[in-house]
C-alpha positions in Angstrom: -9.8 -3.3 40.2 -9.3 -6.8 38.9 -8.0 -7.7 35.5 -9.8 -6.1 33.0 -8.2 -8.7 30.2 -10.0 -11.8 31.7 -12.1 -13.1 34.3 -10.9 -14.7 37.4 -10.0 -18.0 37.3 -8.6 -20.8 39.9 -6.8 -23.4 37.7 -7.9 -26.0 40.1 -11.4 -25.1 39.0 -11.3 -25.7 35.9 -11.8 -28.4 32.9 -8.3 -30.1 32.8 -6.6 -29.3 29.3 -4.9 -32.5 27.8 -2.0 -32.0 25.8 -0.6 -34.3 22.6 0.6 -37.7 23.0 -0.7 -37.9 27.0 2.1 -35.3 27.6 2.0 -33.6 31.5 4.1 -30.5 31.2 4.9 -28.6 28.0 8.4 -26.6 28.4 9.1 -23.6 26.2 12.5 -22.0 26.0 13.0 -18.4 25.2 15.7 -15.9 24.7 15.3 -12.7 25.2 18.0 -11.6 22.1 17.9 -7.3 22.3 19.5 -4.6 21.6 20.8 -1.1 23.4 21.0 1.7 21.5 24.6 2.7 22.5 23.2 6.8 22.4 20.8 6.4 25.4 21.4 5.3 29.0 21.5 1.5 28.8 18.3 -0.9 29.6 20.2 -2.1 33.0 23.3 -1.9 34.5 25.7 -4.2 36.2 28.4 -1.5 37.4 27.7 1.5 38.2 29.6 4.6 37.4 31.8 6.3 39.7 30.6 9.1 41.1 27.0 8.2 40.8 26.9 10.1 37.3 25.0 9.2 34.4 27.2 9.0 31.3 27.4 8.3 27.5 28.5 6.2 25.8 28.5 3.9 28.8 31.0 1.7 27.6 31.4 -0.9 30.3 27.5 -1.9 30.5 27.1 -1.8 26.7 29.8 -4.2 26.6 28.2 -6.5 29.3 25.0 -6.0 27.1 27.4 -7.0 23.5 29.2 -9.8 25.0 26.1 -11.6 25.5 25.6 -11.2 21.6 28.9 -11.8 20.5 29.5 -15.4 23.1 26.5 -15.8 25.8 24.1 -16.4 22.7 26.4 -19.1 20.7 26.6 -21.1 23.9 22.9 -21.3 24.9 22.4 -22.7 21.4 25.3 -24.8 21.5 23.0 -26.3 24.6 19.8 -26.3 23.1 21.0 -28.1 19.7 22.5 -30.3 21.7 19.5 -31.4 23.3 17.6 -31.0 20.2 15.3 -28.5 21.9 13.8 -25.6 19.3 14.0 -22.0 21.3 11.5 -18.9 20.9 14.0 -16.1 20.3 12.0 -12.7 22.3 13.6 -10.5 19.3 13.9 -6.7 19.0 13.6 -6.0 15.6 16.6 -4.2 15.1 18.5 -7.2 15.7 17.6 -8.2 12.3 19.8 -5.1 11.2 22.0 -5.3 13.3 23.7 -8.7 14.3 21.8 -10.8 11.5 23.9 -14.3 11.7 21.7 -14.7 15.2 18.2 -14.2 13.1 19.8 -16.3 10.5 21.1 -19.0 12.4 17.8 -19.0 14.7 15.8 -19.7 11.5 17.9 -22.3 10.1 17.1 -24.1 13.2 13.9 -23.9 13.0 13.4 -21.0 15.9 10.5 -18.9 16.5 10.9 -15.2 16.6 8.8 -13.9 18.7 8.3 -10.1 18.8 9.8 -8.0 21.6 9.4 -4.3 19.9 12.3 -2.7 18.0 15.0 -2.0 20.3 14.9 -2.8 23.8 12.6 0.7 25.3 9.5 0.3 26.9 6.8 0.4 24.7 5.5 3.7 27.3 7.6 6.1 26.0 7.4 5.9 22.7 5.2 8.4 20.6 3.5 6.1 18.6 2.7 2.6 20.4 1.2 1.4 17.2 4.0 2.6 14.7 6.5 0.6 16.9 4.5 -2.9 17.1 4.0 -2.4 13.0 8.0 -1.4 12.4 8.4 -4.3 14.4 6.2 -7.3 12.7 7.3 -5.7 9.3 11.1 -5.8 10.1 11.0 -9.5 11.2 8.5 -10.6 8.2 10.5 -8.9 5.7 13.4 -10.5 7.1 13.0 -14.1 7.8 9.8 -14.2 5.6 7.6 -14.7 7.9 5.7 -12.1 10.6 5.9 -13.0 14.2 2.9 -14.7 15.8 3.6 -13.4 19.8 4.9 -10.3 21.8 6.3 -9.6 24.5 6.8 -6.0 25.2 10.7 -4.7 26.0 10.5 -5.0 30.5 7.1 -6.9 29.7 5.7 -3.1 29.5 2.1 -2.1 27.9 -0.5 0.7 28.1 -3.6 0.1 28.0 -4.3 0.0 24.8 -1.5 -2.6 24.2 -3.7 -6.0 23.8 -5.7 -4.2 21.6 -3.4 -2.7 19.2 -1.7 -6.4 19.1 -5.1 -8.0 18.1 -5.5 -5.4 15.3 -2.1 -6.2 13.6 -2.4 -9.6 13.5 -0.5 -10.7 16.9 -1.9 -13.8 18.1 -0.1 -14.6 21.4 1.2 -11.9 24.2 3.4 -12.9 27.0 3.3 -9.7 29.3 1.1 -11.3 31.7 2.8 -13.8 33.9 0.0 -14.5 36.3 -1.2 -18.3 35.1 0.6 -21.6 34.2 -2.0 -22.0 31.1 -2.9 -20.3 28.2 -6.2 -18.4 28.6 -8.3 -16.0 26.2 -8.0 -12.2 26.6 -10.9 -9.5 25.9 -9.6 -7.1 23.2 -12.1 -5.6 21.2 -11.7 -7.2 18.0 -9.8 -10.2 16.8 -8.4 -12.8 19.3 -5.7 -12.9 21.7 -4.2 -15.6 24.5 -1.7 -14.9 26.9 0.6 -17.6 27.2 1.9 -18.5 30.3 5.7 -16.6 30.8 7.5 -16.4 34.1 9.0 -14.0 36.5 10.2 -16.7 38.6 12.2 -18.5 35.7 14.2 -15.6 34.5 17.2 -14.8 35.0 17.1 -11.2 35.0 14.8 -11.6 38.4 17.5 -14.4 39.7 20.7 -13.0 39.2 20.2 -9.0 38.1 18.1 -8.0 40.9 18.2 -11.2 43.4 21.8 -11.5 43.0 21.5 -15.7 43.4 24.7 -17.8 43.1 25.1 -19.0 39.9 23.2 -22.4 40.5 19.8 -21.1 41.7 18.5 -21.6 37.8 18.8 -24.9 37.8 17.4 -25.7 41.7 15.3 -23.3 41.2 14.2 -25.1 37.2 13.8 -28.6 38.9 11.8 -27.5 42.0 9.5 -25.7 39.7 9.0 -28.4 37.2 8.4 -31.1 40.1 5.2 -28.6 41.2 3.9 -28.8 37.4 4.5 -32.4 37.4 3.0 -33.3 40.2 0.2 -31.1 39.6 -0.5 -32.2 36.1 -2.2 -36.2 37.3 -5.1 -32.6 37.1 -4.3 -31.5 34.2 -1.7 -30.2 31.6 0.7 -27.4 32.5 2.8 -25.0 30.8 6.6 -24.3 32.3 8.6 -21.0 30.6 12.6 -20.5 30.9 13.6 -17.0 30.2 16.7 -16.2 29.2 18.9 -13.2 28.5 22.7 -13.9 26.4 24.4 -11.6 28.5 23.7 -13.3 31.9 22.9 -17.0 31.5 25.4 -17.3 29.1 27.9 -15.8 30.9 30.8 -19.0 31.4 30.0 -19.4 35.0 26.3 -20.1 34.5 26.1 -21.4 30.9 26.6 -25.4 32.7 23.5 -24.8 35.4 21.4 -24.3 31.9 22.5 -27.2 30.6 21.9 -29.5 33.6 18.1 -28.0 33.4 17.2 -30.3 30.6 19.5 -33.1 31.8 17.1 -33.3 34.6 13.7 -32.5 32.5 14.6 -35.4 30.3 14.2 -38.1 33.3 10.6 -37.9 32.8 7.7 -39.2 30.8 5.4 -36.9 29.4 7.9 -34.1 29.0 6.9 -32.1 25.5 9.4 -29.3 24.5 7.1 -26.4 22.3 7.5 -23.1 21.1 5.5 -20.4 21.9 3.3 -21.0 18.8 3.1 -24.9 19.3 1.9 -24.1 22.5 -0.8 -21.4 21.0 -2.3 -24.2 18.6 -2.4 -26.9 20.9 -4.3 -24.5 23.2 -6.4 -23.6 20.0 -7.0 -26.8 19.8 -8.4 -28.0 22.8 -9.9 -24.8 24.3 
């Protein structure tokens, strides 16, 4: 059946969207920031144990999950600061507990946290879908001081009843979607929701975890994306996503591809650099 969350759309059909200033492509940056629960098996794997077995603690892809906390984090900011670029943080809650200088440092900078459920499980299995997405907002409001706007679900998983449940606590923005390079409307049945646009194609956990890319496919892969969207937008506005995980794009032998992204972004006129929320009130705006 088709998408029961909104109507098809071609974007070549429709009423080009201007954004601020004359701008062509708005960029957003996020980073997925999660945690494993060290007493499950882990969310992915990048050695597997001998054998074939299943085991816990599984010490050696925890620690490929922790190193991305502990160093792949504090270099992908030391990028970002350095090209003045504001980063939405995807952020299990727990995190808050758990490693807090990375909440604390995201919101001196002036960061958005963005929900991404509690700890990193899909939303699926847990026994009370609605009880998660509350724990979640709470934990983030009570800790930075204010609730997150967005969501993306741990693996980008929902049920059903996901959009709705979002709507009713006060979520404004969801990011599960992936199938447009604008922000559209979604039907819930009450309140308001838009999907803004977030990539497969952009992330590194497609690129290096599952395509196994050498480690400069983000950035060829960045600039050939972003010279479709710039092209495109002499239409109409567009909206580019880089996703992000600590452990893998800020491994040492990646961390420089990342940087050389917005190296190359910053060539052109009409390049605006927005969070996830920016984006969601300049779509507000104009829509």
């Amino acid at each position: 059946m088709a998408n029961p969350r909104t109507a098809y759309s071609p974007i070549f059909d429709r009423p080009p969207l201007k954004l601020p200033g004359g701008a062509k492509v708005a960029v957003w940056v996020i980073i997925n920031v999660e945690e494993w629960d060290i007493n499950e098996p882990m969310a992915r794997t990048v050695l597997p144990t001998p054998q074939g077995r299943s085991v816990i603690p599984d010490i050696p892809n925890f620690g490929w999950f922790d190193y991305g906390l502990r160093v792949g984090f504090w270099r992908l900011k030391r990028v970002l600061d350095r090209h003045q670029i504001r980063a939405t943080v995807s952020l299990n809650a727990s995190v808050c507990l758990s490693y807090p200088q990375i909440v604390e440092e995201s919101v001196r900078s002036g960061w958005e946290m963005l929900g991404h459920g509690f700890i990193q499980r899909v939303i699926n299995v847990e026994p009370d879908e609605r009880e998660v997405i509350r724990r979640s907002i709470r934990t983030i409001r009570e800790f930075t001081g204010a609730a997150p706007r967005g969501w993306m679900g741990p693996g980008l998983a929902e049920t059903f009843n996901t959009p709705d449940i979002l709507a009713e606590e006060g979520i404004e923005y969801v990011c599960d979607w992936c199938n447009d390079d604008l922000p559209y409307e979604m039907n819930v049945k009450t309140g308001r929701l838009v999907s803004i646009p977030y990539t497969l194609e952009l992330n590194d956990i497609p690129i290096y975890a599952v395509q196994h890319h050498r480690s400069p496919e983000i950035f060829e892969r960045a600039k050939d994306h972003f010279d479709t969207l710039y092209r495109e937008a002499g239409e109409g506005a567009r909206v580019m996503a880089i996703s992000t995980h600590p452990y893998i794009t800020g491994a040492a032998h990646r961390i420089k591809y990342f940087d050389m992204i917005f190296d190359y972004l910053r060539q052109f006129e009409g390049v605006v650099f927005m969070t996830g929320s920016e984006i969601l009130d300049w779509y507000n705006s104009v829509a």
